[in-house]
Structures are given as C-alpha cells and as structure tokens.
mmCIF file as gemmi writes it, N, C-alpha and C atoms, coordinates in Angstrom:
data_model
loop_
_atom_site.group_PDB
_atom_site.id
_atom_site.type_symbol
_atom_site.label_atom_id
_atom_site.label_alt_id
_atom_site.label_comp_id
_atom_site.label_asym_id
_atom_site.label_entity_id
_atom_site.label_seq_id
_atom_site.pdbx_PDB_ins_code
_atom_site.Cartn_x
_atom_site.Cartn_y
_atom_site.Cartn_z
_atom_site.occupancy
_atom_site.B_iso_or_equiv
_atom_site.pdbx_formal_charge
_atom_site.auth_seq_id
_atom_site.auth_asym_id
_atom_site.pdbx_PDB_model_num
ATOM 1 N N . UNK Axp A 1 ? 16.066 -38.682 5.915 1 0 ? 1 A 1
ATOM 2 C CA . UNK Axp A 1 ? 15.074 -37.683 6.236 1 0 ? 1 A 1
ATOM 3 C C . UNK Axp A 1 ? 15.534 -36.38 5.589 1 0 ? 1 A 1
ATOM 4 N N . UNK Axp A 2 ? 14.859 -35.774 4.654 1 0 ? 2 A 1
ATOM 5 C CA . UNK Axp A 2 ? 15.043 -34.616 4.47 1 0 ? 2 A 1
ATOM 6 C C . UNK Axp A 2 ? 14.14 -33.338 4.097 1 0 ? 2 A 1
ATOM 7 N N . UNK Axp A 3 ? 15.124 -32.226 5.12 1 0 ? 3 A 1
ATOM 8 C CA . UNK Axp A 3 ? 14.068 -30.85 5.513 1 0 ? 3 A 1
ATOM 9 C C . UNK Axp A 3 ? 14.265 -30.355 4.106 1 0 ? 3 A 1
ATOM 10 N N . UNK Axp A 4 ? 13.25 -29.076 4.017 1 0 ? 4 A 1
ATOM 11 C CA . UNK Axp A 4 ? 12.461 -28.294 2.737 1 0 ? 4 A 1
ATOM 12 C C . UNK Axp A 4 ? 12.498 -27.315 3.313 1 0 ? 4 A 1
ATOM 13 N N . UNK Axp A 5 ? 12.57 -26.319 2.484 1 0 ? 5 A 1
ATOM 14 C CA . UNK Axp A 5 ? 11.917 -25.016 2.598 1 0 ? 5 A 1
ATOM 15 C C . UNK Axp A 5 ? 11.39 -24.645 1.163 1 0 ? 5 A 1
ATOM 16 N N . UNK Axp A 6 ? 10.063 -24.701 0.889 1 0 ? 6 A 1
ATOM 17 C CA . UNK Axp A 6 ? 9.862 -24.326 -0.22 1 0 ? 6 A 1
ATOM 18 C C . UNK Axp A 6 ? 9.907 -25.243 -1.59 1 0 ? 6 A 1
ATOM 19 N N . UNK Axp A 7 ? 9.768 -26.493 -0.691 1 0 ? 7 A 1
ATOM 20 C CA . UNK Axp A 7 ? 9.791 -27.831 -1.529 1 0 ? 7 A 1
ATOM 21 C C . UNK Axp A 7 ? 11.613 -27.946 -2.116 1 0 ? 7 A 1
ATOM 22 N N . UNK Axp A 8 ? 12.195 -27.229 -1.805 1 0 ? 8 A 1
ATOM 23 C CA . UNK Axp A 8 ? 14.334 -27.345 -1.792 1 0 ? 8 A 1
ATOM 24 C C . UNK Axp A 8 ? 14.76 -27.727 -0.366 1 0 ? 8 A 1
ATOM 25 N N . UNK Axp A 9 ? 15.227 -28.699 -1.031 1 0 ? 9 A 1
ATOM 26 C CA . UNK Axp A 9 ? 15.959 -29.008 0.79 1 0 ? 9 A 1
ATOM 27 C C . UNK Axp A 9 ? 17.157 -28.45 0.883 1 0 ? 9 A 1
ATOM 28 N N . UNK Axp A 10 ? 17.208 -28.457 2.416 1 0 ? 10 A 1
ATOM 29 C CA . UNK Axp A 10 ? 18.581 -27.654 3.043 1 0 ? 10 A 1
ATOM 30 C C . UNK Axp A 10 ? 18.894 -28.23 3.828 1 0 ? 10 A 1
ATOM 31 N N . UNK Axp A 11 ? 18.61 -29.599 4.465 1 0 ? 11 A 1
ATOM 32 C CA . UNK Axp A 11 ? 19.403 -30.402 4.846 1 0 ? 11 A 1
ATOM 33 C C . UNK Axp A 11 ? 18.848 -32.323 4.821 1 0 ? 11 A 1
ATOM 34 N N . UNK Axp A 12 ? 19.729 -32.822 4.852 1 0 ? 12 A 1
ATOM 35 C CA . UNK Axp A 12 ? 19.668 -34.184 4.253 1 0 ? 12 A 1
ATOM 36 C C . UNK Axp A 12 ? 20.008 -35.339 5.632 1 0 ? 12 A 1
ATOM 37 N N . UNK Axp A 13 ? 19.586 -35.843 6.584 1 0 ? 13 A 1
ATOM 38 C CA . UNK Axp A 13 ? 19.695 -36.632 7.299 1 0 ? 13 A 1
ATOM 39 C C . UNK Axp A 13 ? 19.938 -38.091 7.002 1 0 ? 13 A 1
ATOM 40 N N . UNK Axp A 14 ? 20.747 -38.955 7.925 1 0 ? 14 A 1
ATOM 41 C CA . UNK Axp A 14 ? 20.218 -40.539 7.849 1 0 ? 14 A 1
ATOM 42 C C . UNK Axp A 14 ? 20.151 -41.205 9.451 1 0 ? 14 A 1
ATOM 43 N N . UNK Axp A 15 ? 18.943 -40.873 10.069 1 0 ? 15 A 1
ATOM 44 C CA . UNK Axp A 15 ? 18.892 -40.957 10.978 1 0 ? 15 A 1
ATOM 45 C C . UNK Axp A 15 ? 18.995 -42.662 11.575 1 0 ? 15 A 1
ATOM 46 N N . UNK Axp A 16 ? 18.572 -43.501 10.41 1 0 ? 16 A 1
ATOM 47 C CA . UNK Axp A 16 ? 18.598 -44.702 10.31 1 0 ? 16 A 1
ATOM 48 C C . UNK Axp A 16 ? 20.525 -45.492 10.75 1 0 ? 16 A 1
ATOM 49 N N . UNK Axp A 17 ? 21.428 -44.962 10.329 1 0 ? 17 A 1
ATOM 50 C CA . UNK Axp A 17 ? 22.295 -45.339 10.016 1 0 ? 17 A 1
ATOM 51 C C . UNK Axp A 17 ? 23.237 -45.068 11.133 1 0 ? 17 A 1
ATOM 52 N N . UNK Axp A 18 ? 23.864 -45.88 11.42 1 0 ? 18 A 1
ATOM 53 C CA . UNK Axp A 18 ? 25.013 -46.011 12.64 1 0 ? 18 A 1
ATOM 54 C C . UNK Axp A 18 ? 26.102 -45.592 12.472 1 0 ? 18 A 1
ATOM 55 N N . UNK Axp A 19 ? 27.383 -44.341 12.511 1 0 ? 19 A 1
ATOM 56 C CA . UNK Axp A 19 ? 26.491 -43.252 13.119 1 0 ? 19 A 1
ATOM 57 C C . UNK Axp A 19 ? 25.635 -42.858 12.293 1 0 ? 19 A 1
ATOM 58 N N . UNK Axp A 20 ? 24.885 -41.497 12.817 1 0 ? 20 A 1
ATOM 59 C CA . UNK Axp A 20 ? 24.092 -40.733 11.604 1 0 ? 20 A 1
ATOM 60 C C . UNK Axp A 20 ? 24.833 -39.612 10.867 1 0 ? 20 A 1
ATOM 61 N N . UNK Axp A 21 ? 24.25 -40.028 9.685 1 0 ? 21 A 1
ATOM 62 C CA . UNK Axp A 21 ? 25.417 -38.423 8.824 1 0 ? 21 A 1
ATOM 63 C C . UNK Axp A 21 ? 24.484 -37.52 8.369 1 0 ? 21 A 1
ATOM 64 N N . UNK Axp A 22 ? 24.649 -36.426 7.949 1 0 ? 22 A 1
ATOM 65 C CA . UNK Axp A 22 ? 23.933 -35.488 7.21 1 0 ? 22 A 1
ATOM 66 C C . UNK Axp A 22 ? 24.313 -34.875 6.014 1 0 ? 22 A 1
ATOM 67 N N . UNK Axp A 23 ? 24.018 -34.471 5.268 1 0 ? 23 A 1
ATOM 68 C CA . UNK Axp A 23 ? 24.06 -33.422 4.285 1 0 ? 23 A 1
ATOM 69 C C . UNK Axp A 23 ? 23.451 -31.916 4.055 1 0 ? 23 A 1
ATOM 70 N N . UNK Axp A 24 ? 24.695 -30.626 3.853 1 0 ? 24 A 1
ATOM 71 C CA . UNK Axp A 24 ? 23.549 -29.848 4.124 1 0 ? 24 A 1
ATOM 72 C C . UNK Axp A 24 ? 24.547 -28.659 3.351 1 0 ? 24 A 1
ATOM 73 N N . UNK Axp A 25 ? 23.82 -27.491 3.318 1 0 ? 25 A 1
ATOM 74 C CA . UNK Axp A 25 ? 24.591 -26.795 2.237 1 0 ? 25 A 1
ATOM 75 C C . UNK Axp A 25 ? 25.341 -25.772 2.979 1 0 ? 25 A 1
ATOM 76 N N . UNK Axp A 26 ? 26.495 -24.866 2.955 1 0 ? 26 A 1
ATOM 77 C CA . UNK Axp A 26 ? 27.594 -24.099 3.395 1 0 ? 26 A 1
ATOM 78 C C . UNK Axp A 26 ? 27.987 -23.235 2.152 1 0 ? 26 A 1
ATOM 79 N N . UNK Axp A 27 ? 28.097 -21.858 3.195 1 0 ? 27 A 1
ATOM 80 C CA . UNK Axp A 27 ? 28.605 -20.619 1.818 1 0 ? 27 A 1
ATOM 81 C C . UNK Axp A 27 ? 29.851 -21.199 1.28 1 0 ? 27 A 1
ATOM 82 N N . UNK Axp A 28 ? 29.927 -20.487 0.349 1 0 ? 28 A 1
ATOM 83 C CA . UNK Axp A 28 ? 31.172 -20.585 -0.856 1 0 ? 28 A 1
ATOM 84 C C . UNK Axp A 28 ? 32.383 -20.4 -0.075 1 0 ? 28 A 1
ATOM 85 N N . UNK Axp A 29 ? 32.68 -19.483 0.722 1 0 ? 29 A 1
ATOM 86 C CA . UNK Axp A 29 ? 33.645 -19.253 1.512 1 0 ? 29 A 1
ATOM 87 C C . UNK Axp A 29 ? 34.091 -20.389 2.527 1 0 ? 29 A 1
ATOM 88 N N . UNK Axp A 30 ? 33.211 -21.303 2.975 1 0 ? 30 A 1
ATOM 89 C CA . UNK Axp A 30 ? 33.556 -22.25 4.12 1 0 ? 30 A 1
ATOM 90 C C . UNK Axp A 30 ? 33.534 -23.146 3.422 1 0 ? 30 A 1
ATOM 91 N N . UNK Axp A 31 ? 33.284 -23.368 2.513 1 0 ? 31 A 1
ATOM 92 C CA . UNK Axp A 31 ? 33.097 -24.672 1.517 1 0 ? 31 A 1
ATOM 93 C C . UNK Axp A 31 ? 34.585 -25.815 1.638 1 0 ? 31 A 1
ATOM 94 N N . UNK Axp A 32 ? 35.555 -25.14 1.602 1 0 ? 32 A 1
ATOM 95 C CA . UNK Axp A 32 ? 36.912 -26.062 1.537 1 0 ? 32 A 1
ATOM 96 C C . UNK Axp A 32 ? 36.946 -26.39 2.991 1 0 ? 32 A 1
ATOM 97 N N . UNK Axp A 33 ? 37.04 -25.299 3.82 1 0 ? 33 A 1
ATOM 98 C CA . UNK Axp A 33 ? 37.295 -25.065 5.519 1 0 ? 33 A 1
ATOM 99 C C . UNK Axp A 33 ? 36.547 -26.845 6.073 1 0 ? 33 A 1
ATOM 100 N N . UNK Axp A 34 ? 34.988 -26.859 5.742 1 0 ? 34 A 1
ATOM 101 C CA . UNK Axp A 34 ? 34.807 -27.926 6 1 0 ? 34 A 1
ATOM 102 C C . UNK Axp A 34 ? 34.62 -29.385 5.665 1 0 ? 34 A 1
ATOM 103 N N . UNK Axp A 35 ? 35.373 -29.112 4.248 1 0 ? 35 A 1
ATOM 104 C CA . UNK Axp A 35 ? 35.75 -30.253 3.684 1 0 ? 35 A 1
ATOM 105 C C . UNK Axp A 35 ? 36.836 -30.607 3.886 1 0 ? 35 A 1
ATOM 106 N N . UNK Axp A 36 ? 37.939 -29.762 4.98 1 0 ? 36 A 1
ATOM 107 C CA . UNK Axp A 36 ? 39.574 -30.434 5.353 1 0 ? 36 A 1
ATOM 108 C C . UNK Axp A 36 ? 38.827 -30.742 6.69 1 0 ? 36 A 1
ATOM 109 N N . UNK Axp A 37 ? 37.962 -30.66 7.038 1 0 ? 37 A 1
ATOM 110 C CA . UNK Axp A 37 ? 38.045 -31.505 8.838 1 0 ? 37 A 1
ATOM 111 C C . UNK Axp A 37 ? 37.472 -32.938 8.823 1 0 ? 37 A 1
ATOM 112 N N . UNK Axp A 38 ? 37.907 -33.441 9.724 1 0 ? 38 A 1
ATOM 113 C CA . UNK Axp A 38 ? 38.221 -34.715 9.542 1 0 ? 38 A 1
ATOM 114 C C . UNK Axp A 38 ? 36.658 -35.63 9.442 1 0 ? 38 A 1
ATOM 115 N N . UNK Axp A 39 ? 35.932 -35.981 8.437 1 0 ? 39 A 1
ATOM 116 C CA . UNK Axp A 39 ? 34.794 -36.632 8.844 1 0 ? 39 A 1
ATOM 117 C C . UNK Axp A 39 ? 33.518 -36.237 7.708 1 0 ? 39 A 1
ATOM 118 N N . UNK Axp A 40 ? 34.121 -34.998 6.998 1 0 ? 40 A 1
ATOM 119 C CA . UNK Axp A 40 ? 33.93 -34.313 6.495 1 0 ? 40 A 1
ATOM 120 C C . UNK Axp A 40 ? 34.544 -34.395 4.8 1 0 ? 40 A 1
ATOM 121 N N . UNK Axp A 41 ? 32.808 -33.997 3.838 1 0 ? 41 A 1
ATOM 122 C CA . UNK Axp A 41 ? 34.042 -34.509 2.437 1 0 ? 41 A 1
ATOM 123 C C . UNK Axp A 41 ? 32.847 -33.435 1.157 1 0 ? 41 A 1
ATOM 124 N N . UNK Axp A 42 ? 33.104 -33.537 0.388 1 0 ? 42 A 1
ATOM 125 C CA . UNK Axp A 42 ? 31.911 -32.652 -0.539 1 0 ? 42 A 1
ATOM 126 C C . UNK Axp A 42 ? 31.073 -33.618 -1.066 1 0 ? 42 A 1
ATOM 127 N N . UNK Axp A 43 ? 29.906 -33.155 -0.911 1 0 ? 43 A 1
ATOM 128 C CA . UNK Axp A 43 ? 29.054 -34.32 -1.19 1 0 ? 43 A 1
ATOM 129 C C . UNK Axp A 43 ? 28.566 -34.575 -1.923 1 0 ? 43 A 1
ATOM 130 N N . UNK Axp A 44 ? 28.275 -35.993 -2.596 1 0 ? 44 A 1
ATOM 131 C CA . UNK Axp A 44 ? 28.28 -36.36 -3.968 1 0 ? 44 A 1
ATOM 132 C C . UNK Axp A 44 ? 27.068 -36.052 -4.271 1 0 ? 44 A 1
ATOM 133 N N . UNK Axp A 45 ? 27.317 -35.68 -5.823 1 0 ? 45 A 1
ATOM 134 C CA . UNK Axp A 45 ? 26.383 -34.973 -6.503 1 0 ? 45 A 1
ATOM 135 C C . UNK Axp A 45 ? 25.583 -33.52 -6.724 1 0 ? 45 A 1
ATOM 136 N N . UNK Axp A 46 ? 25.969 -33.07 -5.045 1 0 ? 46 A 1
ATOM 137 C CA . UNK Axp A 46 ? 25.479 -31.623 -4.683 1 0 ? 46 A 1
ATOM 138 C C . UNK Axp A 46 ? 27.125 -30.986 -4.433 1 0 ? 46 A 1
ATOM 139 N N . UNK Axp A 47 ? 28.085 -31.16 -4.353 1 0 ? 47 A 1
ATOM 140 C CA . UNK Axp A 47 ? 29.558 -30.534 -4.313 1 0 ? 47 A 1
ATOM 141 C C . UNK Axp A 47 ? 29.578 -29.237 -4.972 1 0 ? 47 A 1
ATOM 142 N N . UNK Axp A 48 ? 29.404 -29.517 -6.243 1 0 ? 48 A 1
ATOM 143 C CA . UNK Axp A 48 ? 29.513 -28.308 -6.694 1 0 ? 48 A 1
ATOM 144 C C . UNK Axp A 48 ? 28.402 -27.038 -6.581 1 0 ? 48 A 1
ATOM 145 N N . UNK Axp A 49 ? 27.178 -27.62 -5.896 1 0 ? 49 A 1
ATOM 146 C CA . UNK Axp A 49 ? 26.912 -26.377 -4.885 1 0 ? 49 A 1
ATOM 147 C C . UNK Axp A 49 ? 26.746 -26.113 -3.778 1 0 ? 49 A 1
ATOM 148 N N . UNK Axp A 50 ? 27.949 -26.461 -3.571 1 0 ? 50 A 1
ATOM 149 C CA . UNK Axp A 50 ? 28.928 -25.929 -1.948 1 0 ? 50 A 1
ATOM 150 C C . UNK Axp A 50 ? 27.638 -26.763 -0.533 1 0 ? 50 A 1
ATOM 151 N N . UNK Axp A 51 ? 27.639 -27.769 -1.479 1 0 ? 51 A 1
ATOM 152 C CA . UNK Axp A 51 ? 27.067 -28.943 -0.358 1 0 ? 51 A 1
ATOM 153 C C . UNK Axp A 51 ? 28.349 -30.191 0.593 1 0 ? 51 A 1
ATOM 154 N N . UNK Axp A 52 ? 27.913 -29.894 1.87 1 0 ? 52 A 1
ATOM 155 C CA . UNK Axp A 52 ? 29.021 -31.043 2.527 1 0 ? 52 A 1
ATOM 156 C C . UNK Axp A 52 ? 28.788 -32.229 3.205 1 0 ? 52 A 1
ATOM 157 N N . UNK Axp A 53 ? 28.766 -33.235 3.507 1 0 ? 53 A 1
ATOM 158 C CA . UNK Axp A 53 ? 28.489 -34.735 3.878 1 0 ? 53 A 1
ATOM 159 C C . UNK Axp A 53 ? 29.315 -34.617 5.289 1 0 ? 53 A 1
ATOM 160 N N . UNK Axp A 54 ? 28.933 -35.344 6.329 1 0 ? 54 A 1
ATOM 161 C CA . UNK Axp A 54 ? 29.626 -35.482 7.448 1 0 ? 54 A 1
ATOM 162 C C . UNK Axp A 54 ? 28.627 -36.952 8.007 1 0 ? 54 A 1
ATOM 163 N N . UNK Axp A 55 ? 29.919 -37.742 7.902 1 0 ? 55 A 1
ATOM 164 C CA . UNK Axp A 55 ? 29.957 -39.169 8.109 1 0 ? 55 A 1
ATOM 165 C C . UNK Axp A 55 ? 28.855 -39.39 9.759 1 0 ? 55 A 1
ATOM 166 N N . UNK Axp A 56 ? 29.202 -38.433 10.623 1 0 ? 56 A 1
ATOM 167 C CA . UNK Axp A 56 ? 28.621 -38.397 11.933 1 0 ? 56 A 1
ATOM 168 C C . UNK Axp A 56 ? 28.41 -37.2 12.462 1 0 ? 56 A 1
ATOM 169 N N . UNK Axp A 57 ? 27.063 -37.043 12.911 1 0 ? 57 A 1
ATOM 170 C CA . UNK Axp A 57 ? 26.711 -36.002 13.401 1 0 ? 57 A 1
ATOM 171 C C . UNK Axp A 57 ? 26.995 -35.167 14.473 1 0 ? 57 A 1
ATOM 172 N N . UNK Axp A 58 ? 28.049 -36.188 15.148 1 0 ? 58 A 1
ATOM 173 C CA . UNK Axp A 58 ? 28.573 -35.99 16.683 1 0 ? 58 A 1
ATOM 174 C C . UNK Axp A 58 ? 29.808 -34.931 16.613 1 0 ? 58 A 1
ATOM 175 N N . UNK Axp A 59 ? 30.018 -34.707 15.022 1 0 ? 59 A 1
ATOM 176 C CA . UNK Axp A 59 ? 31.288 -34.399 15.354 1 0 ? 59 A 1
ATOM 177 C C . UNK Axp A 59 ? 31.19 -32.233 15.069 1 0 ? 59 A 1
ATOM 178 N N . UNK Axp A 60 ? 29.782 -32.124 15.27 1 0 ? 60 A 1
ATOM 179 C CA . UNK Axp A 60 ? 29.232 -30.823 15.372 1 0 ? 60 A 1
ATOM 180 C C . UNK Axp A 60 ? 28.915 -30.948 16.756 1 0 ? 60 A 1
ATOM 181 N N . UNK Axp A 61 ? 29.253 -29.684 17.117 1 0 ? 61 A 1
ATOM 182 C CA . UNK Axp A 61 ? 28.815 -29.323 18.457 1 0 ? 61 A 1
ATOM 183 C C . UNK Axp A 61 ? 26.943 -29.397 18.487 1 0 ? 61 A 1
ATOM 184 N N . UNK Axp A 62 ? 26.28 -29.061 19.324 1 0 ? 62 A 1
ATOM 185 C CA . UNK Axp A 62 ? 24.687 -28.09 19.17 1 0 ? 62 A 1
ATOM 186 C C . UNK Axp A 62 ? 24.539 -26.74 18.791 1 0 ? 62 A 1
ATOM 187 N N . UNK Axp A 63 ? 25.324 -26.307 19.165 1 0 ? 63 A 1
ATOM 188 C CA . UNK Axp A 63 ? 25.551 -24.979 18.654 1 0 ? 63 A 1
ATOM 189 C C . UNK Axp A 63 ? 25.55 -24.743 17.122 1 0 ? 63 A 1
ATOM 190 N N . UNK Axp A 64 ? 27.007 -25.585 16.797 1 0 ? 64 A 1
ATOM 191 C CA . UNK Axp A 64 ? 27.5 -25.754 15.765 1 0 ? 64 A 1
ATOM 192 C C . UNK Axp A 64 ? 26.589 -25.955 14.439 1 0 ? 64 A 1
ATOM 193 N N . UNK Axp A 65 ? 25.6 -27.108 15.352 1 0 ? 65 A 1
ATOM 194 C CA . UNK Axp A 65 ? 24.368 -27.747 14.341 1 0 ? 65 A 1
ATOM 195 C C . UNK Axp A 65 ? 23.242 -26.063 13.991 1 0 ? 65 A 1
ATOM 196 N N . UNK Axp A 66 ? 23.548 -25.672 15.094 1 0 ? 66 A 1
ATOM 197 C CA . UNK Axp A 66 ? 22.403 -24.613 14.95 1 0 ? 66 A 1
ATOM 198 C C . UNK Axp A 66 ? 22.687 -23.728 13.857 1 0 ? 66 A 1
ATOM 199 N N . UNK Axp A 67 ? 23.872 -23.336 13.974 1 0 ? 67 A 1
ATOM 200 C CA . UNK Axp A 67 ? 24.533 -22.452 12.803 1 0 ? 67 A 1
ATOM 201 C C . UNK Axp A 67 ? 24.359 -23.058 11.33 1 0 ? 67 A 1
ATOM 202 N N . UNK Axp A 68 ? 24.739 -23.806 11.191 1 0 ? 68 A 1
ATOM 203 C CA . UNK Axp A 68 ? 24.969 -24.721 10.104 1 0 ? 68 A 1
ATOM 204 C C . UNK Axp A 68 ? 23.566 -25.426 9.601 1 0 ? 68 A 1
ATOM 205 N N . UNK Axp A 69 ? 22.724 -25.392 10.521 1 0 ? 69 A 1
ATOM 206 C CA . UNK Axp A 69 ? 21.259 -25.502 9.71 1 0 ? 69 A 1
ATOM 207 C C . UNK Axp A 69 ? 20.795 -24.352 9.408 1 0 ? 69 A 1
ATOM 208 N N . UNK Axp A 70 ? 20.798 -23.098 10.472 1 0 ? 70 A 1
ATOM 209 C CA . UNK Axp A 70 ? 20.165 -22.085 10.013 1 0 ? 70 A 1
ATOM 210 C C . UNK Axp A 70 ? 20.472 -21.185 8.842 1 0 ? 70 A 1
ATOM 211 N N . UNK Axp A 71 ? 22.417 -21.43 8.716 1 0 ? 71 A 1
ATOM 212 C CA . UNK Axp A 71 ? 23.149 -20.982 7.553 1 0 ? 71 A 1
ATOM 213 C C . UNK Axp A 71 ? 22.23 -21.414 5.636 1 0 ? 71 A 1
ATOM 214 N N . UNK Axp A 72 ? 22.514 -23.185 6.321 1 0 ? 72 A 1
ATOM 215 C CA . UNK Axp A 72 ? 21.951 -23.895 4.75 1 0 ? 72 A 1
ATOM 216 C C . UNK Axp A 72 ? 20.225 -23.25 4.602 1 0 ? 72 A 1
ATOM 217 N N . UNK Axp A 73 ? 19.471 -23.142 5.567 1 0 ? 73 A 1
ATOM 218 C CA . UNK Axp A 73 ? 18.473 -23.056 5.499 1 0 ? 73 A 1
ATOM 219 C C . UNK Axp A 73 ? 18.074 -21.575 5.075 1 0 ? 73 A 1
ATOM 220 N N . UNK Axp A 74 ? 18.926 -20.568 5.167 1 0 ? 74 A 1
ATOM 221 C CA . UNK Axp A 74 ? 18.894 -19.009 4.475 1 0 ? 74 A 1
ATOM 222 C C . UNK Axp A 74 ? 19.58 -19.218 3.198 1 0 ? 74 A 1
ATOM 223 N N . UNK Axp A 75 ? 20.421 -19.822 2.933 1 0 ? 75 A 1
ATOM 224 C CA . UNK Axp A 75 ? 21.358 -19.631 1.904 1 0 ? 75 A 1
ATOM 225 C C . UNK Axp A 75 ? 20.237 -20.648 1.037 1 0 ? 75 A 1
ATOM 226 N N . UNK Axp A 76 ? 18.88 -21.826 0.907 1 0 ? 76 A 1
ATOM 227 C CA . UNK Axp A 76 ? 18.563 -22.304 0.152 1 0 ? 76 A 1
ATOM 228 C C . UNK Axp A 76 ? 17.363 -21.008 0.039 1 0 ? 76 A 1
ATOM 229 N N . UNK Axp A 77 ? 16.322 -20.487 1.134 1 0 ? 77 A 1
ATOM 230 C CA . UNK Axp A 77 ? 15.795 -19.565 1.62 1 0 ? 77 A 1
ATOM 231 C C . UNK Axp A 77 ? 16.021 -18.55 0.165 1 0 ? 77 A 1
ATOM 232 N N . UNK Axp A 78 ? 17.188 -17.893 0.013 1 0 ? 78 A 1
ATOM 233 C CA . UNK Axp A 78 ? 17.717 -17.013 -0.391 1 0 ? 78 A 1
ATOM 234 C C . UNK Axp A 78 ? 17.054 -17.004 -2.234 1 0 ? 78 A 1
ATOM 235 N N . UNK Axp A 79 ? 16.888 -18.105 -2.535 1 0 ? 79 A 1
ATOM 236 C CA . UNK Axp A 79 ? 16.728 -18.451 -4.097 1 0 ? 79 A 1
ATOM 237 C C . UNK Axp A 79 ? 15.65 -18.441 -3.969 1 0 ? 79 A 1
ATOM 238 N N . UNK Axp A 80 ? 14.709 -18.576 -3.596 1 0 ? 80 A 1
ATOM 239 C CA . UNK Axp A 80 ? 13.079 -18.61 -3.368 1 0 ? 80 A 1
ATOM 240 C C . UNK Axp A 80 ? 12.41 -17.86 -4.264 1 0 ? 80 A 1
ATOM 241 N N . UNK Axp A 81 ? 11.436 -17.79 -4.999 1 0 ? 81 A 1
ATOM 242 C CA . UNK Axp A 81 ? 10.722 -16.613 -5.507 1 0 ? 81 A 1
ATOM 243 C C . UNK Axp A 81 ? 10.193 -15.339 -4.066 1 0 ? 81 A 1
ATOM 244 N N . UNK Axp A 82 ? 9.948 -14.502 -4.271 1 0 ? 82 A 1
ATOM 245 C CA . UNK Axp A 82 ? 10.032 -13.339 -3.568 1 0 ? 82 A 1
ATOM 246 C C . UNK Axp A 82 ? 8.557 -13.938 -2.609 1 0 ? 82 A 1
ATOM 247 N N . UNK Axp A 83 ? 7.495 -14.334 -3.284 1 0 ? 83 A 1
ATOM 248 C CA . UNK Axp A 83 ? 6.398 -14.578 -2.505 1 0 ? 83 A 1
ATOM 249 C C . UNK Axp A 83 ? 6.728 -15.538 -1.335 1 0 ? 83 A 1
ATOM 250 N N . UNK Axp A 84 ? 7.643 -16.991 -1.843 1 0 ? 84 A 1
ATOM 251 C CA . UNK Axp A 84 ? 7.742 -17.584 -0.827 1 0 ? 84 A 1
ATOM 252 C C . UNK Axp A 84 ? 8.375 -17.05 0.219 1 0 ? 84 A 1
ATOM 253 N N . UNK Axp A 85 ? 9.555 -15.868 -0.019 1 0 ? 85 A 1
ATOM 254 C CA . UNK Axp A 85 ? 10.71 -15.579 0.697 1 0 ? 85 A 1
ATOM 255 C C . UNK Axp A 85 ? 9.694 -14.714 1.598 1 0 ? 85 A 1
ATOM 256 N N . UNK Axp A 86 ? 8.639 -14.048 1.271 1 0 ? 86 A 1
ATOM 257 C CA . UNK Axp A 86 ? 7.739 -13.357 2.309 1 0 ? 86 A 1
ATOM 258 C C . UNK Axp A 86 ? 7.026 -14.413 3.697 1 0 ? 86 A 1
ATOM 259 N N . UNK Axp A 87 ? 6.424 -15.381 2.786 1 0 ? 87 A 1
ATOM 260 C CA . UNK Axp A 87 ? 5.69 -16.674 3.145 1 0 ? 87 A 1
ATOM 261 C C . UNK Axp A 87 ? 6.736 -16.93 4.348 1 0 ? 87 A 1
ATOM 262 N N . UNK Axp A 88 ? 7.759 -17.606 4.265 1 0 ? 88 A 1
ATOM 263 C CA . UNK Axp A 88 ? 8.543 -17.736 5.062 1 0 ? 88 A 1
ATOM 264 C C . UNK Axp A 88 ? 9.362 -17.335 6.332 1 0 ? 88 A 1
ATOM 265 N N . UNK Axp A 89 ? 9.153 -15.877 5.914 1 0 ? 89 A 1
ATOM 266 C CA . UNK Axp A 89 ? 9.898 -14.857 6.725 1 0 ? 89 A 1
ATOM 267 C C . UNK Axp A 89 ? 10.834 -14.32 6.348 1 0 ? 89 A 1
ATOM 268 N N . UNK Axp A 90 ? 11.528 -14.891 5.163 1 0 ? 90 A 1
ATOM 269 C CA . UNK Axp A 90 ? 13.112 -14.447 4.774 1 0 ? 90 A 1
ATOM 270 C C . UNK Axp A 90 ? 13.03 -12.98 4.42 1 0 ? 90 A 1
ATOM 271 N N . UNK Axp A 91 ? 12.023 -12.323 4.082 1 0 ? 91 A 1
ATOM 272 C CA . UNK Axp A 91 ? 11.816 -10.601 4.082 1 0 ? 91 A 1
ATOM 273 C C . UNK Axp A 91 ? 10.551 -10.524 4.03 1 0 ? 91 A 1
ATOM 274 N N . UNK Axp A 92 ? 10.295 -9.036 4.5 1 0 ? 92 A 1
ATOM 275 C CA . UNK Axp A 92 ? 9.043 -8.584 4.944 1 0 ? 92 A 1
ATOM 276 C C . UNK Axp A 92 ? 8.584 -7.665 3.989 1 0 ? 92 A 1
C-alpha cells in the first residue's frame, strides 16, 4: 500500500505480509541513527534518498509512527511545485 502526496509517495506499506514492514523517508540527519536500530536497514533502491525499511511495524511506538509519517510526509511535501504546496497546506 502506498500513500502520495501529490502523486510522490512518502510512505510505502506491506500490510499483507507477516509482520508488516514499511518504507518511508527520514531527514539526512537521522538517516544513519535509524539505520543502526535493530530491524531497521536503508532501503533498496530509495537509500540514497535518505529512505528507511523496517522489517516490522511494531517496533515504532504510535507516537513514533506519528512523527515519522508526518516527518516523510513534509520532507516529500517540501519538493512540490508551490501550487500543490498551497493545495495541500504546506504554505499559505
């Protein structure tokens, strides 16, 4: 399953799959941070833009998830042409 903003996704689900993992994108700065925790790896094909894979979803808090979607979801947000970034909300 994967979310869009603006026809770019910002996060990558497999809700199908036992556990479920995701994919989703993280600033440049946290980029290593959550590729040393355990479960956690850079994810193929999107790595080099500071995209991360996590084998199971369990191993984010709710919170955690909240941050970390709303993070990928500004940081894809962010590249938008200016109309969508209005469209959206990302500025007024």
């Amino acid at each position: 399953m994967c979310f869009n903003i603006g026809e770019k996704m910002f996060l990558v689900t497999s809700p199908d799959t036992i556990p479920n993992s995701a994919t989703f994108k993280v600033k440049d700065e946290d980029f290593d941070e959550y590729c040393s925790r355990k479960g956690f790896k850079p994810a193929p094909y999107l790595a080099k833009h500071k995209w991360v894979h996590v084998d199971d979803i369990k191993r984010l808090s709710k919170k955690q998830w909240e941050q970390a979607i709303k993070t990928s979801y500004e940081l894809i947000g962010s590249k938008l042409p200016v109309k969508l970034k209005k469209e959206f909300g990302l500025i007024k």
